[in-house]
C-alpha positions as CSV (number, residue, x, y, z in Angstrom):
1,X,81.3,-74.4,-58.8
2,X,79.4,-74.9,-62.2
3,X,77.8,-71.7,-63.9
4,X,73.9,-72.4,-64.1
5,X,71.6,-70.6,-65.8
6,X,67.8,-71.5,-64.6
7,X,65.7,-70.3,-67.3
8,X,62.1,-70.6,-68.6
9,X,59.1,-68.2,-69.8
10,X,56.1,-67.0,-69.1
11,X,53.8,-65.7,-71.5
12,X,50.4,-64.8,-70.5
13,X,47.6,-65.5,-72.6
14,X,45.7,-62.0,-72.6
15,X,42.4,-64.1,-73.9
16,X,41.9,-65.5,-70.8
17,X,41.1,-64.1,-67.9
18,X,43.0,-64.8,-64.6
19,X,46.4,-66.4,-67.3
20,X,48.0,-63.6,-65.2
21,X,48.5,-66.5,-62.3
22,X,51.5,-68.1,-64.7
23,X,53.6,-65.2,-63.7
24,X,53.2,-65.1,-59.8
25,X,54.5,-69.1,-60.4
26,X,57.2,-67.6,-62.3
27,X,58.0,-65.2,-59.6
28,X,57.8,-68.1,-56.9
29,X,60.5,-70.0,-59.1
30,X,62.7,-66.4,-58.9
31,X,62.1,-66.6,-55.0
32,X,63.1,-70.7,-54.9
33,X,66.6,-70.0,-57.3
34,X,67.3,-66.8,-54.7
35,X,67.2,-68.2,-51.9
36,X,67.7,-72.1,-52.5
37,X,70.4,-71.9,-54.7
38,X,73.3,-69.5,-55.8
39,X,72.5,-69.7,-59.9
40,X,70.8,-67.0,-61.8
41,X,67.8,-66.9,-63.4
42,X,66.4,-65.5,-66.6
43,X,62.2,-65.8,-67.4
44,X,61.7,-64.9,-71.3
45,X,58.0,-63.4,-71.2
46,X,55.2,-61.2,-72.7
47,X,54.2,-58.8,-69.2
48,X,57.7,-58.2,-68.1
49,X,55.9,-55.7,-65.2
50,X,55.1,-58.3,-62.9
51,X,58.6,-58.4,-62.5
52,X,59.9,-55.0,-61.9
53,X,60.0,-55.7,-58.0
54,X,62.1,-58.8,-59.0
55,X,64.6,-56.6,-61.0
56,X,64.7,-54.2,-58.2
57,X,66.0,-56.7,-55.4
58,X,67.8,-58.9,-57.3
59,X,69.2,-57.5,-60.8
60,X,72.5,-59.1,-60.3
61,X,71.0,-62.3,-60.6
62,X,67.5,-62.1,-61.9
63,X,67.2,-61.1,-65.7
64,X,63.5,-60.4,-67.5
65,X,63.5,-60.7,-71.3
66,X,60.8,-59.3,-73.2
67,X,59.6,-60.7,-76.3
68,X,55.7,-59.2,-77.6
69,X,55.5,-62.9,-79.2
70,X,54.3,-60.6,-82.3
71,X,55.8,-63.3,-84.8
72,X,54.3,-66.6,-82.9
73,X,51.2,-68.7,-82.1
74,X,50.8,-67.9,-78.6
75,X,47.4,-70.8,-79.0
76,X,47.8,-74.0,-81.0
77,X,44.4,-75.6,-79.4
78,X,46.3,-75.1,-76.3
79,X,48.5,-72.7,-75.2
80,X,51.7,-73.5,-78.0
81,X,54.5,-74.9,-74.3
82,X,56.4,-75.0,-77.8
83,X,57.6,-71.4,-76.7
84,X,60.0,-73.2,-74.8
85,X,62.4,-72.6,-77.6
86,X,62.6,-69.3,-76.3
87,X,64.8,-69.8,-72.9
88,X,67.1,-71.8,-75.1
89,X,68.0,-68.6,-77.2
90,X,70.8,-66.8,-76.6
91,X,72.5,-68.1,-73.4
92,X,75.3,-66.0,-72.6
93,X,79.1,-68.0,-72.7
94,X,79.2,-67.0,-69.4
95,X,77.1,-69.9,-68.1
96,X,78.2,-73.4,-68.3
97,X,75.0,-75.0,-68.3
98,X,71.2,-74.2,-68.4
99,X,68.5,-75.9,-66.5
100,X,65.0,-75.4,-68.2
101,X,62.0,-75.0,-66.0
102,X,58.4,-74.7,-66.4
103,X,57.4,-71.8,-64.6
104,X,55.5,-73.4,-62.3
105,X,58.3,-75.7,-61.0
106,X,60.4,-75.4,-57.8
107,X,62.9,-76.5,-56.1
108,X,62.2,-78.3,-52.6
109,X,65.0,-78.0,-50.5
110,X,68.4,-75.9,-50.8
111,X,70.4,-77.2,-53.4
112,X,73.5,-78.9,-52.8
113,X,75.7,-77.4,-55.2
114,X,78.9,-80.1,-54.7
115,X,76.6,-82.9,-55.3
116,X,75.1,-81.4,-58.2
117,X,78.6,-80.4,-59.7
118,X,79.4,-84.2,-58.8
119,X,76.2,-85.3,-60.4
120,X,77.4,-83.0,-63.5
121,X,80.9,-84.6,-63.7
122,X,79.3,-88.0,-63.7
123,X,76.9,-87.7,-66.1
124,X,79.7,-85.7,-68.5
125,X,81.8,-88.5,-68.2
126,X,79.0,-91.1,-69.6
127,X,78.8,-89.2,-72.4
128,X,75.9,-87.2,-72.0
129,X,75.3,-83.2,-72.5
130,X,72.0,-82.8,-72.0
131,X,69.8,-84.8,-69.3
132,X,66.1,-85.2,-68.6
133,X,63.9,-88.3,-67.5
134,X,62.1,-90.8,-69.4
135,X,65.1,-90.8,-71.1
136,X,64.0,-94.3,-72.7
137,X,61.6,-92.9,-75.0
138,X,63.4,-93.1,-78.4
139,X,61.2,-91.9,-81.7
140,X,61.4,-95.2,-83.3
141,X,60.7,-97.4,-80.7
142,X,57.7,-94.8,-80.6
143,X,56.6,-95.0,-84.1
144,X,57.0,-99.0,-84.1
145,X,54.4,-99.0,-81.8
146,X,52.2,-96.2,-83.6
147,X,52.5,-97.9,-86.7
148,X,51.5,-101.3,-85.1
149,X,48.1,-99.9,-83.5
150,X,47.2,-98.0,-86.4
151,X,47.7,-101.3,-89.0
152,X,45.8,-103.6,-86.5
153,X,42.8,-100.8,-86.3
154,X,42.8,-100.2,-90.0
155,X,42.5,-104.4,-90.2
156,X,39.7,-104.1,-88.0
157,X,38.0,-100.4,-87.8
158,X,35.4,-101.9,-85.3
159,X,38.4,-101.8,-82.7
160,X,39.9,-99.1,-80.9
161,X,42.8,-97.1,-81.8
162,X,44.4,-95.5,-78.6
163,X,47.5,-94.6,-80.3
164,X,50.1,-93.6,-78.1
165,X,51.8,-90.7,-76.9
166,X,53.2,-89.3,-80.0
167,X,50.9,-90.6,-82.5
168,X,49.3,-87.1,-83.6
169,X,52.9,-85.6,-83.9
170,X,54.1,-88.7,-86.4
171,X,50.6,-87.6,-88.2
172,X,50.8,-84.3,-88.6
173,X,54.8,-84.3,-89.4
174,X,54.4,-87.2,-91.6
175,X,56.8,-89.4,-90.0
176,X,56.9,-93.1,-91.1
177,X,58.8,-96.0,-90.8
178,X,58.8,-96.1,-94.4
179,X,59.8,-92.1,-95.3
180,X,61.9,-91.2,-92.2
181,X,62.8,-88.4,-92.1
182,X,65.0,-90.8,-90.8
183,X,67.6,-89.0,-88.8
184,X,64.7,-88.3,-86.1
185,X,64.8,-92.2,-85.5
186,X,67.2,-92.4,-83.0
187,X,66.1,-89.0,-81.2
188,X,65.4,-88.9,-77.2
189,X,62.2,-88.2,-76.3
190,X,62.5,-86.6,-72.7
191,X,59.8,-85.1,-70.5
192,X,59.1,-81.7,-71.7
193,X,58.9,-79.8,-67.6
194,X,62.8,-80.2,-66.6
195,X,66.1,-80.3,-69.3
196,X,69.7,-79.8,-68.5
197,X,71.6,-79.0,-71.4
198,X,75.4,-77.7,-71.4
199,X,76.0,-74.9,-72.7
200,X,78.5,-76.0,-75.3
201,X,78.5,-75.0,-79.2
202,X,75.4,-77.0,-79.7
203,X,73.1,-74.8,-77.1
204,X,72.5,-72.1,-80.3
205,X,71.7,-75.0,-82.9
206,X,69.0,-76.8,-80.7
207,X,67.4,-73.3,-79.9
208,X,67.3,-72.7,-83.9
209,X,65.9,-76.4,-84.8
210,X,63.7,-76.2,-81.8
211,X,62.4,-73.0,-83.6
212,X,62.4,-74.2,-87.0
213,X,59.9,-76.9,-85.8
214,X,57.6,-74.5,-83.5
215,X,57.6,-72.4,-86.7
216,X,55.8,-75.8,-88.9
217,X,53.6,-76.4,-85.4
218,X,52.5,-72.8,-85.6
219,X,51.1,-73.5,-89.2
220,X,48.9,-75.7,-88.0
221,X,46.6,-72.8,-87.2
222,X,46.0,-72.4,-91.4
223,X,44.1,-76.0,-90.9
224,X,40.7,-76.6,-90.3
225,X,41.8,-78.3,-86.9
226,X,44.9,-78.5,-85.0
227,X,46.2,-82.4,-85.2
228,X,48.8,-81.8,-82.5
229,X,48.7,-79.7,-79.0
230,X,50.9,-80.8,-76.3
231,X,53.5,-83.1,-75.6
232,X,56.0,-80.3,-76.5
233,X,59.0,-84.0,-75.9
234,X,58.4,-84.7,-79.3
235,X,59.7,-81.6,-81.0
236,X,62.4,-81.0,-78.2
237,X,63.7,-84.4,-78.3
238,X,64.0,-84.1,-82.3
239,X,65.6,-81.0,-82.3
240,X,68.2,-81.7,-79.4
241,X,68.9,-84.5,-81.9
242,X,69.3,-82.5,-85.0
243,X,71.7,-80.1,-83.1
244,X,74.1,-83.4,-81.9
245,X,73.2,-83.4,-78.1
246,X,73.5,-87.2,-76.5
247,X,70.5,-87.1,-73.7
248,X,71.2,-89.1,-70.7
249,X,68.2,-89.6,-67.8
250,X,68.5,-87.8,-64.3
251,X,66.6,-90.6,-62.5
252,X,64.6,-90.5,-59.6
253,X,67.6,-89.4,-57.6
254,X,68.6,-87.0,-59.9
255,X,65.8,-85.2,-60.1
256,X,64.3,-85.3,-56.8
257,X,67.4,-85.5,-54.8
258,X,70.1,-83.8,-56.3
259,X,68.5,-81.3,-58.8
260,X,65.6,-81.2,-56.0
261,X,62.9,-80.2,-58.5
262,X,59.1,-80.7,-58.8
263,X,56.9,-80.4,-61.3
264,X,54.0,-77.8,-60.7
265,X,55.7,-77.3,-56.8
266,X,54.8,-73.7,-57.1
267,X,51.3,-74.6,-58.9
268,X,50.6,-77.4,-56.7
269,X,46.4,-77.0,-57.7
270,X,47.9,-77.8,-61.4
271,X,46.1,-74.8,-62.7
272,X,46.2,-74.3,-66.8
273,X,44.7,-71.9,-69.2
């Protein structure tokens, strides 16, 4: 059996009342690893006592990492999901993969674990070292078609710009067809709310470009107005890139089948603060 890690964070936004909710999700995804699978699980967070019951029950497999987020943006117009750098630091050797998790996510069904070490094998022997889905979103595909909006509405003002996805992120890094930086081009842009990555010698680079890049997001709060909030793909897919990791897609199956996750399954009102 393959050594997983599931690991996310929770950090509660003191500002606003009723935030607390993020870590009775968090403690939901604790129950779903217990008892639907036999990995461990480690939540990075700010309020580590809404977890000491947690800790009590399960400390063999349950570990709570505090961090006071005293040298971070905990709010970049919304709450900075960039944070996510966090469960990405410091995975102990002892864990051959890690599967990132919003903290609101869940698994649906007891896992499997032969298929998923199948799954695992398969994917390994495409090539790929990290997996997520909408695996098809590559940064320059992205900013051919950012470029190509914003050219026809600065042609014609009168018209709308929608943009796309990523367009505030390729204005407020300064990314161009014309300037690069151009070894982002070819970066995956997965879905930021489930990431498998193995946990191989390029698990501590990506959590160090991943922080690099929150740390220039975080400076947008010296501006007179954030330019870019969510969408957190963008600066994972660019710094699983930087730090050499070939991202394959889970697909449907994957995902709901074989990993058996769902996004917001233990927030299933979609709450956000």
């Amino acid at each position: 059996m393959k050594s997983i890690l599931v690991s996310a964070i929770c950090f509660v936004n003191r500002n606003k009342p009723g935030a607390e909710i993020y870590a009775a999700f968090a403690r939901k995804l604790i129950d779903d690893v217990i008892k639907k699978s036999p990995y461990d699980i480690r939540i990075v967070t700010n309020e580590p006592e809404h977890f000491k019951e947690d800790i009590e029950k399960y400390s063999d497999r349950v570990t709570i990492n505090y961090d006071d987020l005293s040298n971070n943006q905990i709010v970049v117009g919304h709450f900075n999901h960039n944070l996510k750098y966090k469960a990405l630091q410091n995975i102990p050797s002892k864990y051959d993969w890690v599967l990132y998790l919003d903290c609101d996510a869940g698994f649906t069904d007891t896992l499997n674990v032969e298929e998923i070490d199948q799954h695992i094998d398969m994917w390994e022997s495409q090539g790929y070292d990290m997996l997520g889905t909408r695996a098809n979103a590559i940064l320059i595909n992205e900013l051919k078609d950012h470029e190509e909006k914003l050219n026809k509405w600065q042609l014609d003002p009168s018209q709308y710009n929608p943009g796309n996805l990523f367009s505030n992120k390729f204005e407020y890094y300064k990314v161009s067809i014309k300037d690069g930086p151009f070894e982002w081009f070819d970066a995956v842009l997965p879905s930021e709310h489930v990431l498998l990555f193995k946990n191989n010698e390029k698990m501590d680079k990506m959590a160090i470009e991943y922080e690099k890049i929150n740390s220039l997001f975080e400076s947008q709060v010296k501006l007179p107005h954030v330019i870019t909030s969510l969408n957190e793909a963008f600066e994972i897919g660019v710094a699983a890139k930087l730090a050499g990791y070939n991202v394959g897609d889970f697909g449907n199956y994957g995902l709901y089948h074989v990993i058996k996750v769902v996004c917001n399954y233990n927030n299933p009102q979609n709450i956000r603060y």
